[in-house]
C-alpha positions as CSV (number, residue, x, y, z in Angstrom):
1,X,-7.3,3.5,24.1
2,X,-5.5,5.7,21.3
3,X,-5.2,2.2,19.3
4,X,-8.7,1.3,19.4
5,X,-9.3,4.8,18.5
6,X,-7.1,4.8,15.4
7,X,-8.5,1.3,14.4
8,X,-12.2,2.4,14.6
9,X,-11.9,5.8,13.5
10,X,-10.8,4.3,10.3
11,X,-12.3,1.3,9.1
12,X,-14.2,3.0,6.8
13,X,-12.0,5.0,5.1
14,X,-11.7,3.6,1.3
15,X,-8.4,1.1,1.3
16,X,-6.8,-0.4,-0.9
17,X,-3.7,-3.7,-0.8
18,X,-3.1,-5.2,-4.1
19,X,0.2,-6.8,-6.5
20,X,-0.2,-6.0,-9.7
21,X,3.2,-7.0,-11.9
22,X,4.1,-6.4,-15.3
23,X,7.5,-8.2,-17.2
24,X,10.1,-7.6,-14.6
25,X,8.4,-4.8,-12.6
26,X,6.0,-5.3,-9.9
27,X,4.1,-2.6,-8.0
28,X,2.7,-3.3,-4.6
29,X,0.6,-0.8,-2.6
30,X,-0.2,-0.8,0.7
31,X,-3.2,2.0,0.7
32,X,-4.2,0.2,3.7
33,X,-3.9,-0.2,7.5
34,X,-0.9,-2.6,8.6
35,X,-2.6,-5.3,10.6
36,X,-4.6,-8.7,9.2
37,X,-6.8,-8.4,12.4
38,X,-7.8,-4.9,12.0
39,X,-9.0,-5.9,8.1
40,X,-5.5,-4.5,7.0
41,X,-2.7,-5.5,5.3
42,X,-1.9,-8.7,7.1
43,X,1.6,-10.0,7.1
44,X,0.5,-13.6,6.9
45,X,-0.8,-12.7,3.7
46,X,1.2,-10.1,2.2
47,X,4.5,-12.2,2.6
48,X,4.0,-14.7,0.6
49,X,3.0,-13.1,-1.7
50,X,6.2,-10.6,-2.5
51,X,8.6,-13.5,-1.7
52,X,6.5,-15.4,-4.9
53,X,7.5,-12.3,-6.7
54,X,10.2,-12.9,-9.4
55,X,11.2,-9.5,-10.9
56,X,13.5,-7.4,-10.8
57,X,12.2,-4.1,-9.5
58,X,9.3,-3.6,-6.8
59,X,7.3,-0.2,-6.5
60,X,6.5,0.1,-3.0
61,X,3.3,2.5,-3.1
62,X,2.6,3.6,0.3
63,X,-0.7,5.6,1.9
64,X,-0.8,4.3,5.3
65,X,-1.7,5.7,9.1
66,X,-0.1,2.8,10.7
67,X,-0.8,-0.4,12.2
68,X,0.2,-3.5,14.3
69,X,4.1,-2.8,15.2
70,X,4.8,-6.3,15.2
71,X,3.0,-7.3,11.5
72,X,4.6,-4.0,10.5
73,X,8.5,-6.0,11.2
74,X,7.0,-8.9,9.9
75,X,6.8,-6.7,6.6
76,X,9.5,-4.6,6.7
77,X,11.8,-7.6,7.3
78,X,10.3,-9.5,3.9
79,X,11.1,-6.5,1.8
80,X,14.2,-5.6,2.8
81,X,15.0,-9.4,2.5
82,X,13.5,-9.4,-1.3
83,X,16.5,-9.9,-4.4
84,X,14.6,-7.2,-6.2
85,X,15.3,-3.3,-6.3
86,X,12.5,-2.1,-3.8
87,X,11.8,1.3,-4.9
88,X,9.5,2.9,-1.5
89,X,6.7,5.8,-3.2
90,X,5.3,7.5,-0.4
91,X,2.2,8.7,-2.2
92,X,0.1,9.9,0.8
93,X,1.2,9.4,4.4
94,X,3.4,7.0,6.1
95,X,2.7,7.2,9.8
96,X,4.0,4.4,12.8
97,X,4.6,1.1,11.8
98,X,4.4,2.4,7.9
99,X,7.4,4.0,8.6
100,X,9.9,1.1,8.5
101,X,7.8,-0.5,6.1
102,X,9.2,2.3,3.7
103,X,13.0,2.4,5.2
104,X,12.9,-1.5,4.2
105,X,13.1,-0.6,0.8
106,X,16.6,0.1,-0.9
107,X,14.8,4.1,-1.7
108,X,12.3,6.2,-0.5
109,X,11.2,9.0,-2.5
110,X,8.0,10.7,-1.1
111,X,5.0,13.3,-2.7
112,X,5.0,16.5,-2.3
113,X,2.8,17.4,0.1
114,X,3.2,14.1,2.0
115,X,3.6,13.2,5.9
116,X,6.0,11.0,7.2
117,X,5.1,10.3,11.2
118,X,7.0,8.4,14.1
119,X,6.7,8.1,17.5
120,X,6.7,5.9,20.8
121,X,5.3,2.6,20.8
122,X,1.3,1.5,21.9
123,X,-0.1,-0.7,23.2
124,X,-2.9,-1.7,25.9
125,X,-2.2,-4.2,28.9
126,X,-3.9,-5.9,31.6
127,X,-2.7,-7.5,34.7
128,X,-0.8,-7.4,37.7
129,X,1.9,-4.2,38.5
130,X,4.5,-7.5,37.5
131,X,2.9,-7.9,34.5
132,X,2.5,-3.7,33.8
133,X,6.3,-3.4,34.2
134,X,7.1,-6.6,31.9
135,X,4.7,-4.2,29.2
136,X,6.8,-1.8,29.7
137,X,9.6,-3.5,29.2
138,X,8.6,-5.1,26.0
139,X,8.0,-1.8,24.6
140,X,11.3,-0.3,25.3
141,X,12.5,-3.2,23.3
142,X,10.4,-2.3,20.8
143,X,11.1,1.3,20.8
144,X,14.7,0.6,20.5
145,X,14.7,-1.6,17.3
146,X,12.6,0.5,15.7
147,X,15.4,3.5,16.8
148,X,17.6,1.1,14.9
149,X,16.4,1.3,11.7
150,X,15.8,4.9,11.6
151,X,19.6,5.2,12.8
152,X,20.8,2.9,9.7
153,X,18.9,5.2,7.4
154,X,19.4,8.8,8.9
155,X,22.8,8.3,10.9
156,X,21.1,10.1,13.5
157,X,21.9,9.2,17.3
158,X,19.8,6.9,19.0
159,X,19.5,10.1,21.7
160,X,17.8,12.5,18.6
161,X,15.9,10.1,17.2
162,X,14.4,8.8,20.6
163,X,13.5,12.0,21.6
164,X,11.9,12.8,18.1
165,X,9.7,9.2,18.4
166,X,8.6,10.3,22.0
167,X,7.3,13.8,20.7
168,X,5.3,12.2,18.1
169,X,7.1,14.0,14.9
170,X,5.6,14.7,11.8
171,X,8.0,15.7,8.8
172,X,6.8,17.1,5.6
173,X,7.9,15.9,2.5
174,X,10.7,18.1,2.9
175,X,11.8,18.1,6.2
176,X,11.6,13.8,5.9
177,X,14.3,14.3,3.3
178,X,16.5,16.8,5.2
179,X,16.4,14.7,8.5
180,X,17.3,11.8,6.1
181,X,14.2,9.5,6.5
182,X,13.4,10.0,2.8
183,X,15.7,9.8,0.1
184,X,13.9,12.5,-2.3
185,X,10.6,14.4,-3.2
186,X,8.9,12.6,-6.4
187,X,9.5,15.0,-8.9
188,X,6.0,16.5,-10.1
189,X,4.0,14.0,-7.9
190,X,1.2,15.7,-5.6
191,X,0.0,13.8,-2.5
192,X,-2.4,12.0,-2.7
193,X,-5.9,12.8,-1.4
194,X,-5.9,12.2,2.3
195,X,-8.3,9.7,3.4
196,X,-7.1,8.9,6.8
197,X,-8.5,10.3,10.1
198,X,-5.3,10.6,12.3
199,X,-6.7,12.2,14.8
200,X,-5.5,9.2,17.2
201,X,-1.9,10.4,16.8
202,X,-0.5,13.7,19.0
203,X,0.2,16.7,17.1
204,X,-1.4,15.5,13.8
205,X,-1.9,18.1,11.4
206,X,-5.9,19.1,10.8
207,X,-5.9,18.0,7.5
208,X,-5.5,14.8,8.5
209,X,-7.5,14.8,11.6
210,X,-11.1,14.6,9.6
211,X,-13.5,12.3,10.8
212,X,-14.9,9.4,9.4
213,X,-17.8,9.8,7.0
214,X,-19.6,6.8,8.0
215,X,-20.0,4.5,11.2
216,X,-16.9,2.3,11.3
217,X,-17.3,-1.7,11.0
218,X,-14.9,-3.9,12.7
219,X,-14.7,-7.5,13.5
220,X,-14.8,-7.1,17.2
221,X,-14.1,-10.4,18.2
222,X,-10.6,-9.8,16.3
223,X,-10.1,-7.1,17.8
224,X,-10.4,-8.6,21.0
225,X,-8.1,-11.2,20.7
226,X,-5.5,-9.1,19.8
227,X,-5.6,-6.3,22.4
228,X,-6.1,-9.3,25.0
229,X,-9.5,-7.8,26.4
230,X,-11.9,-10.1,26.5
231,X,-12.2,-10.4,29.9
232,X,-12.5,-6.3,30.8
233,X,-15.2,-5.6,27.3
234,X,-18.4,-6.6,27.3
235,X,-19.5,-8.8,24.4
């Protein structure tokens, strides 16, 4: 349940998704879950929106614990497929799917102070053992693209970097650069103020284990639909 865990511990944690373009600049930030369903950044949204963009540089401003893996691609695949210069600002933290979200841009620069997370795919399943081992087959697949991109930007082996994703690795700002996830620290930039509880994710640092302020609200129903569990939770 460590994604329904994730979801809820932070839906009320202040967010923020927005476009806001000036001449030939535009800066996007994803302060924000990944994942339309979980109130998020959704891709079906989000898309269309940077492919109407017609500039010539995009800010990428990223403070993110994550989301839907698949909506994450979805993403990561529009931005690297953009004609603009996609500059990636890791203000905060860039954990799971937010990850290659980031590495879609053509740089990454990073705060100081700043996490950069990856690890093994989630998810939650149902069924028959047949249906059990097709899940797990589905998220080796997964697990392996997502190897991809990290090899493209750190030249890593698939071997390294698999084993790194299955110990659930957090980099600071300057270990991200040095294993070659991140391009550079942002010169005099300071993280930004975590607001993410990421207590859902192994081996999470404590500062960013805190835990929500308020009673999370969720559209359950949404949630339901796209875990597939509407026949094992009650309504």
């Amino acid at each position: 349940m460590k994604l329904m865990q994730l979801f809820l511990s932070n839906q009320s944690a202040p967010r923020s998704a927005r476009i806001e373009q000036a001449g030939r600049e535009a800066t996007v930030y994803i302060y924000d879950i990944i994942g339309g369903d979980w109130g998020g950044v959704g891709a079906r949204e989000f898309v269309p929106q940077l492919v109407a963009l017609d500039v010539d540089v995009i800010h990428l401003r990223i403070n993110s614990p994550g989301g839907d893996v698949f909506e994450g691609r979805t993403i990561a695949t529009a931005i690297a497929q953009h004609p603009a210069r996609v500059v990636a600002h890791i203000d905060g933290q860039a954990a799971s799917a937010a990850t290659y979200v980031a590495l879609a841009a053509d740089e990454v620069e990073i705060a100081e102070g700043g996490f950069f997370m990856i690890h093994n795919a989630w998810t939650i399943a149902m069924g028959n053992a047949d249906e059990f081992v097709a899940t797990a087959d589905l998220l080796r697949k997964v697990d392996a693209s997502i190897v991809a991109d990290y090899q493209r930007k750190t030249g890593k082996t698939p071997d390294e970097l698999a084993a790194m994703m299955a110990a659930t690795t957090w980099f600071t700002a300057e270990e991200a650069v040095a294993n070659g996830f991140v391009d550079r620290i942002a010169e005099g930039q300071k993280a930004a103020r975590n607001q993410w509880n990421l207590a859902a994710y192994g081996n999470a640092p404590a500062a960013l284990t805190e835990p929500p302020e308020t009673d999370p609200v969720f559209d359950r129903a949404a949630l339901e639909r796209r875990l597939s569990l509407l026949e094992v939770i009650a309504p």
